[in-house]
C-alpha positions in Angstrom: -4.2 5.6 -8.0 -6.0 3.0 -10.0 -3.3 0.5 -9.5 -3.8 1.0 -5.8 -7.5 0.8 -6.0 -6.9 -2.7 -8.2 -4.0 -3.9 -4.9 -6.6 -3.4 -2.7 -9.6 -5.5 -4.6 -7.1 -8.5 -4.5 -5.9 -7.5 -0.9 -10.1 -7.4 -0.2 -10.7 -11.2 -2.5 -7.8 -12.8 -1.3 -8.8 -11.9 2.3 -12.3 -13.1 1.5 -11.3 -16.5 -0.2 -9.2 -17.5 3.0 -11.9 -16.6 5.5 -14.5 -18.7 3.4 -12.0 -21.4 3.3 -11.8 -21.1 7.5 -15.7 -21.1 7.7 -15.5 -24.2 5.2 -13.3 -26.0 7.4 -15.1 -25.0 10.7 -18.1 -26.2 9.4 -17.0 -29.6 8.0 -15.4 -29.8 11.9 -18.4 -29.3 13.6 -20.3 -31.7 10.9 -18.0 -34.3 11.7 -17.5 -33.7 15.6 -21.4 -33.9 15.6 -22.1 -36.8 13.5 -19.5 -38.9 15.0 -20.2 -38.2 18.9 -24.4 -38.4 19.0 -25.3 -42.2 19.7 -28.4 -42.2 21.6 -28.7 -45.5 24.2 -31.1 -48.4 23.6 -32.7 -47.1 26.6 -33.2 -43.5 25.8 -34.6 -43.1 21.9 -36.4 -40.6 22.7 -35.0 -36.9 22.2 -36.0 -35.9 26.1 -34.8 -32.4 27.7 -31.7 -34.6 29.0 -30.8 -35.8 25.5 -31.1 -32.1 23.8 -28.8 -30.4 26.3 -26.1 -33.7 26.2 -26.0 -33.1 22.2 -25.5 -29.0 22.7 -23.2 -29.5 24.9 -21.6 -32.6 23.0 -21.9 -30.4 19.5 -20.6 -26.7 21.1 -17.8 -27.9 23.5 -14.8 -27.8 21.6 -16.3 -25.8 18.5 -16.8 -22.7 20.4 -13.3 -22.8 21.8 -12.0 -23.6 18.0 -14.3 -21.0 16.3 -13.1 -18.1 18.9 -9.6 -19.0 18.2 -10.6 -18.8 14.2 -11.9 -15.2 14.9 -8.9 -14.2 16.9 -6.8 -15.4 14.0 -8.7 -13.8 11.0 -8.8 -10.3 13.1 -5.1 -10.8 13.5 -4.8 -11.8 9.6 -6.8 -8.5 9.3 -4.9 -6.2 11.4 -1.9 -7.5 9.1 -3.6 -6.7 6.1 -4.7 -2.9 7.3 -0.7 -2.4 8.6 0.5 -3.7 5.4 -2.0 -1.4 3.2 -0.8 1.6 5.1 2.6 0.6 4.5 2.8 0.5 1.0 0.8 3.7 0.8 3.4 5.1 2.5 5.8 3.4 0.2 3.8 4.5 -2.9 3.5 7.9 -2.1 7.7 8.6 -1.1 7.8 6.7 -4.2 5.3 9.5 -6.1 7.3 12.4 -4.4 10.7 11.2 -4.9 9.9 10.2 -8.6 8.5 14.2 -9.0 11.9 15.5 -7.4 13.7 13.5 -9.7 11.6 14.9 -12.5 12.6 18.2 -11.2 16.2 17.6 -10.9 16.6 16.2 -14.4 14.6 19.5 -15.9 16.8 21.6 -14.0 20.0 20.0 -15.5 18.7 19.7 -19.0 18.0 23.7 -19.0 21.4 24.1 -17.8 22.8 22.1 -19.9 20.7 23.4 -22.6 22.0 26.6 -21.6 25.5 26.0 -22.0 25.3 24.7 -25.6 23.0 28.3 -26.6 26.1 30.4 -25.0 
């Protein structure tokens, strides 16, 4: 079961590597969507109440959309994950129990045969 234990840390990194890659890339796209879009007028310099709640909206328009549709994909990625685990558990242990009735059948016919050559 150690093998299984060592499938799952690099089921577990590679899971982690691809959502730090996704946060990566969200961020740089909000970076990027933020720094490019905020130009304050001549006439308004000043951050006012007006100018704040222009650059929220400005900054979490789009992002929020793109970063719920992130999530929905990562939980998907993970479901994936979780039904493929349980599948080659599955796998691994009809492998286990065929591999012990094949280890039983091959016992049985060595006695036998064993058998035959004492009589």
């Amino acid at each position: 079961m150690s093998t299984l234990t060592s499938l799952e840390r690099v089921q577990s990194d590679r899971a982690a590597d691809i959502f730090s890659q996704v946060e990566g890339e969200i961020r740089d796209f909000v970076r990027r969507d933020v720094a490019g879009s905020w130009r304050p007028s001549e006439e308004c310099a000043e951050l006012t109440a007006g100018n704040v709640g222009w650059l929220l909206q400005r900054a979490s328009g789009n992002a929020v959309q793109q970063i719920d549709e992130s999530i929905a994909a990562l939980r998907a990625l993970c479901d994936k994950l979780q039904d493929q685990t349980t599948r080659v558990q599955r796998e691994l242990a009809q492998y286990a129990s065929m591999n012990e009735a094949a280890q039983t059948s091959i016992r049985t016919i060595s006695d036998s045969v064993a058998f035959w050559k004492k009589g």
